[in-house]
N, C-alpha and C positions, 0 to 999 in steps of 0.2 A: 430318074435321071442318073447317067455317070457320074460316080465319084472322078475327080479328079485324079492326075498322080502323084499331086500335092498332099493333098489328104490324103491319100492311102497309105503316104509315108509318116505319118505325122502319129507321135506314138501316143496311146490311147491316156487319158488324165487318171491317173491313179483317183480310186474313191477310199474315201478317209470312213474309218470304220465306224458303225454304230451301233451300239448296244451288241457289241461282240462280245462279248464276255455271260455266260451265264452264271445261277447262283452251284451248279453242281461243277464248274471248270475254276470256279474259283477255290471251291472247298480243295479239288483235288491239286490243283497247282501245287509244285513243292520248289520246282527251280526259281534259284533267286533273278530277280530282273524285273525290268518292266512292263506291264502287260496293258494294251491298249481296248479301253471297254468304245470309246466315242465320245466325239464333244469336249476334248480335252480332258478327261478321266480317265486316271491310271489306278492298277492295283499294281503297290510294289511291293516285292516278295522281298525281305532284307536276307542276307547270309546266315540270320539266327532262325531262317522261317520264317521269320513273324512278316504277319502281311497287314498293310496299311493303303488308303487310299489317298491319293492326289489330287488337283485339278491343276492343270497348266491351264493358263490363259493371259489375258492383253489386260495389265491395270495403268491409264491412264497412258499407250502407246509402249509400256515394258512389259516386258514376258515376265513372270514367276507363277509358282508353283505353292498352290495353299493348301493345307494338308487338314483333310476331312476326320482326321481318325481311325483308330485300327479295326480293321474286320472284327476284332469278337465284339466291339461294343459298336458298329456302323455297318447291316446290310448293303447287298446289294442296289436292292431298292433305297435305301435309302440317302447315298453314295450319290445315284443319279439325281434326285430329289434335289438333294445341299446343290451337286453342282451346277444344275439348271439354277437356280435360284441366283450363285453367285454370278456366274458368267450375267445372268439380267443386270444386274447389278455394276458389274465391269462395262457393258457393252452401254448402259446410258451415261456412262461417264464416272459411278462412282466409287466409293473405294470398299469391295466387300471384307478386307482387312479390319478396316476400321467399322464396317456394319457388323461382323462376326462381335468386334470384340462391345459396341454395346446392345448387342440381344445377351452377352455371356455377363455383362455385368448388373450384380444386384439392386433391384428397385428396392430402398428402403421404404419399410411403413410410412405414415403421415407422423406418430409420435417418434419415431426414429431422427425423419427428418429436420422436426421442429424441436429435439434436444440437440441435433449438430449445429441445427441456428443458432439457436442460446448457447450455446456453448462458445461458439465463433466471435457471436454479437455483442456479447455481457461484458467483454473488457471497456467496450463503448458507452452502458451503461452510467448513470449518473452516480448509482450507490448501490451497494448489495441488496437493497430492500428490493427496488427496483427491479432489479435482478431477477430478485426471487417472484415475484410479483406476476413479471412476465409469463415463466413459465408456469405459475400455477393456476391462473387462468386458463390455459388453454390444457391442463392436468383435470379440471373443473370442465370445461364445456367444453373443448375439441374431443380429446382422447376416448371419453366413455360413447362418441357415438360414431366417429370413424377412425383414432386412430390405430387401430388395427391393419386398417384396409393400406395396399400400396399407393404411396404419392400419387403415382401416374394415374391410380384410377379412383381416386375421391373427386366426385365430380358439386356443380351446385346447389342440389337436391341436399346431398349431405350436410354443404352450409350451411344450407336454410333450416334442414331438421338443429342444428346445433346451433344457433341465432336463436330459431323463434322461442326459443323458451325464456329469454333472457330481455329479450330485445325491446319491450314493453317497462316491463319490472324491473330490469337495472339498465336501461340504456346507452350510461356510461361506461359500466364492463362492457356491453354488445359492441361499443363502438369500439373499443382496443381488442377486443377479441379479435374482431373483422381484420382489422388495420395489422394484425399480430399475424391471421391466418395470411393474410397477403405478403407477407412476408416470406413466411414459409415456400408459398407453391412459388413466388418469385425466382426465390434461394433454388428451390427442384428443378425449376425450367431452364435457368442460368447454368445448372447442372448439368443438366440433359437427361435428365429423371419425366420431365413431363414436357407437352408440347400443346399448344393451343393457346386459348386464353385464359385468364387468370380466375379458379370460378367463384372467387369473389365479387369479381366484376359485373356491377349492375342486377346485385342480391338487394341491394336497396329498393329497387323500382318494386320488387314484388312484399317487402315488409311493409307497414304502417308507419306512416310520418311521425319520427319525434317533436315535441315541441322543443320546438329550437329557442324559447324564450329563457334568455339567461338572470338567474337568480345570483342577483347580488348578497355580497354580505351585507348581514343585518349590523345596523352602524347605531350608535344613541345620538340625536343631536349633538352639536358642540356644545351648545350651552351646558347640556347635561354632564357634559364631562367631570368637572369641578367636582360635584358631587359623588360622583363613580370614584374619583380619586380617594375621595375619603372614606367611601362606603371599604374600598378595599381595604387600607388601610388600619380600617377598624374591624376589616372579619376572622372569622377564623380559621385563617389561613397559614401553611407556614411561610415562616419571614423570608426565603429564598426565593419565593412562587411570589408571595406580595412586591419584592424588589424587582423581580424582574418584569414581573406585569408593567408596573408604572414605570419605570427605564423604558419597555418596548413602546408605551404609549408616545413617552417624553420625546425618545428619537425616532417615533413613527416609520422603526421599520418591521421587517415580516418575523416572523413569530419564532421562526427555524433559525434568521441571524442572531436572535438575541440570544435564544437557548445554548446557542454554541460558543457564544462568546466567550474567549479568552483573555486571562490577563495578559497575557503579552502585546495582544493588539491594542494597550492602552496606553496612551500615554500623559499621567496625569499633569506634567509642568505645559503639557500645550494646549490641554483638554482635548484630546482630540482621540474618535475612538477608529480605529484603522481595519475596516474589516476584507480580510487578504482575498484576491479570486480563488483560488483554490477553495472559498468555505462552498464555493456555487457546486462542488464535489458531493457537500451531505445533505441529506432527506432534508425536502422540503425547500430544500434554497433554488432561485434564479437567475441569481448574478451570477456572470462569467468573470466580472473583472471589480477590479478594487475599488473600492466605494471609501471614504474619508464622511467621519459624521463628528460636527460639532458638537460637544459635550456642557449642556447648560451647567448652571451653579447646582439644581438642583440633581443632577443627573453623579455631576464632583462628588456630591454628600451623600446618595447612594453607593458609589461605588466604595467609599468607606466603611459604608455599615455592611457591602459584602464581603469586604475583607474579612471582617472579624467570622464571618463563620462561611467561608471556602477553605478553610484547614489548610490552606497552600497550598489546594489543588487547581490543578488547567483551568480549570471554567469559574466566570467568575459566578454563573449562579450555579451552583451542585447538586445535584439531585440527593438521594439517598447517604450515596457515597460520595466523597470530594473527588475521585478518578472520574465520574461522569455526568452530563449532564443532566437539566431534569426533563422529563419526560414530555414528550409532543402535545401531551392532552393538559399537562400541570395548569394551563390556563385554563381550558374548558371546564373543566373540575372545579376550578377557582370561581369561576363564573356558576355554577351547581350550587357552592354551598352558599355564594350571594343570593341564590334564588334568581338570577338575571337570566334571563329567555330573552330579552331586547335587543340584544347586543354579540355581538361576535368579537376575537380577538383581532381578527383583520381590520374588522370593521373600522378600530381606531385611526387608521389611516384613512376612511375617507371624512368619518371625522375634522380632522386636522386637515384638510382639504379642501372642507365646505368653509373652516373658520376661516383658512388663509384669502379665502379667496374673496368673505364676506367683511372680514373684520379688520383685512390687513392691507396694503397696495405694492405687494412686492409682487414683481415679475410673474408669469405663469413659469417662467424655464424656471428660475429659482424655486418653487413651489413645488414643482415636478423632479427637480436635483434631489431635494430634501427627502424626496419618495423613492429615489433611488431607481426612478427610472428611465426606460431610453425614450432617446429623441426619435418619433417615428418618421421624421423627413432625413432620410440617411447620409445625404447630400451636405445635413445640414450640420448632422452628427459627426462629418467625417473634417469638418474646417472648426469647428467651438472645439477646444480643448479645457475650457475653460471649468472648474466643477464648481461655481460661484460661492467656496467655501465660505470668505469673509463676510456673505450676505448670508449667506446661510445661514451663519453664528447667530446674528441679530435678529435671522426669524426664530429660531428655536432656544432662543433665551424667552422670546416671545411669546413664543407657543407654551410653553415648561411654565412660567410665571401665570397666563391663563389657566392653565389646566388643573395649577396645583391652590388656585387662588380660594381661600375660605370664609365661611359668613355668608351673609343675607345676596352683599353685592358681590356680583363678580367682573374685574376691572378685564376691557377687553381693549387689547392695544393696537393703535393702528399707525406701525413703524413706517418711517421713510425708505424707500428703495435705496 
């Protein structure tokens, strides 16, 4: 069929070049300028010689220009490679700018990782012990069996090689280990270090079940109490560790507030002992916020006989030296040389818990005040302001006079609310 005269005039569509450039036209080029290989790949020769490659192309409906590299360290071959790759990249919509630059950024190790965590996280920490605590767990079981290997590619084969040794025989390190490494690959992903799911997740279904049955502290009866008081007492003990044993008992709280306890938090014309939120800062404590404890008669005439040997230092029970407290275990040890395996130092608060409850008719909140702890209906917690100090006093006058009571009988008092 006849062309038309339409079309005969119609000037022919220029063809856009491809793969014009070879590797022997490149080496010899010397003039400066642009040279067109295909595909939007340029070699440009600059005015100093040196020759480097280009790609022109459409990012996101804009023209620019991303530069592949200079010829001595990016072939020919390899020029086409990059820029095939990025134009894919441009043409599904994404940005090879920002794809160049994280293939160009370094995946740190797993230990890498998990020291920029701690590092980051630790100001959040409750205490340096803590602290240190965290990271050496996973110094102990992550590090000696992947942290070597990069974030991105410790998958959950490794977790479980580093779990199962542990995961039986200490099950409580296993489970902060676990909950520590989830952490970590979290922090990498939120990074953009790794992608997928987290391979912690659902390493459980393939361990063996913990028994989830929790072990109380071992507590002495109430009744026993009276006697415990005096068996301490009379051991041999030092008088700082004996005072403040029976103090912790008397005001039934945890072991870490008593030990810290300072004289400034005292105030003896009200008897009243003030222990600040900030103590919820050192090892071993709970409390976020300021707790007020009634100070029995008997609890008055201890803090006298600790005066006399705190030398004027902070605390009122001192360890070794009058600058610092005594030591987290001073009661454990205390409990060693009695010979007592029955009993724990926690324990005395449930103690003083079974009595209030059997022996006395005050309130359960007042009972649960005294223990210093929260109201688990938060609704309910958030309208009482109340910290029923004034009843509080008359249970733990109560409690202090039970506990410290001597002889055959011992008088068990059952106070009005």
């Amino acid at each position: 069929m006849a062309s038309s005269p339409e079309s005969a005039k119609r000037p022919e569509r220029k063809k856009y070049p491809e793969k014009a450039l070879s590797a022997t036209k490149v080496r010899n080029i010397a003039k400066p300028g642009r040279y067109a290989d295909g595909n939007g790949l340029y070699l440009v020769v600059d005015p100093s010689r040196a020759k480097r490659w280009i790609l022109r192309t459409l990012v996101h409906g804009k023209r620019c220009d991303l530069g592949l590299g200079g010829l001595s360290v990016v072939s020919l071959a390899e020029a086409r490679e990059e820029a095939l790759k990025l134009r894919k990249i441009a043409r599904a919509g994404g940005d090879p700018l920002a794809a160049r630059r994280k293939e160009r950024r370094t995946v740190p190790t797993f230990e890498q990782a998990a020291r920029q965590v701690h590092a980051e996280q630790c100001k959040a920490f409750r205490n340096a012990k803590h602290a240190a605590q965290w990271l050496k767990t996973l110094e102990d079981y992550a590090f000696p069996v992947f942290g070597a290997k990069h974030v991105d590619m410790v998958d959950s084969a490794d977790v479980l090689k580093a779990l199962s040794p542990i995961w039986m025989g200490k099950p409580e390190t296993a489970r902060r280990v676990k909950q520590r490494l989830k952490t970590v690959f979290d922090w990498a992903k939120a990074s953009g270090y790794r992608t997928g799911d987290n391979p912690t997740e659902g390493i459980t279904k393939v361990l063996p079940k913990h028994d989830t049955k929790h072990e109380h502290h071992l507590a002495l009866a109430y009744a026993q109490v009276p006697a415990f008081i005096t068996g301490l007492r009379e051991s041999n003990t030092a008088a700082s560790v004996k005072l403040a044993f029976e103090f912790m008992i008397l005001t039934v709280l945890r072991t870490a507030e008593v030990l810290f306890a300072k004289w400034t938090e005292i105030d003896m014309a009200a008897r009243t002992w003030t222990v600040p939120a900030t103590r919820g800062n050192e090892p071993g404590m709970k409390m976020k916020q300021e707790h007020r404890v009634p100070l029995s008669a008997r609890c008055i005439q201890m803090l006298g006989e600790a005066k006399k040997i705190s030398n004027d230092g902070p605390y009122i029970f001192p360890g070794r030296t009058p600058s610092k407290p005594l030591s987290d275990m001073a009661f454990n040890m205390a409990l060693r040389r009695m010979q007592r395996s029955d009993c724990t130092p926690h324990g005395f608060r449930s103690s003083f818990r079974d009595w209030a409850a059997e022996k006395t008719n005050f309130p359960n909140e007042v009972c649960e005040a005294a223990l210093a702890h929260k109201l688990e209906n938060k609704t309910e917690g958030a309208y009482r302001r109340t910290d029923f100090f004034e009843k509080r006093r008359t249970l733990m006058e109560a409690w202090s006079s039970f506990a410290t009571a001597t002889g055959a009988k011992v008088i068990t008092m059952k106070m009005k609310a």
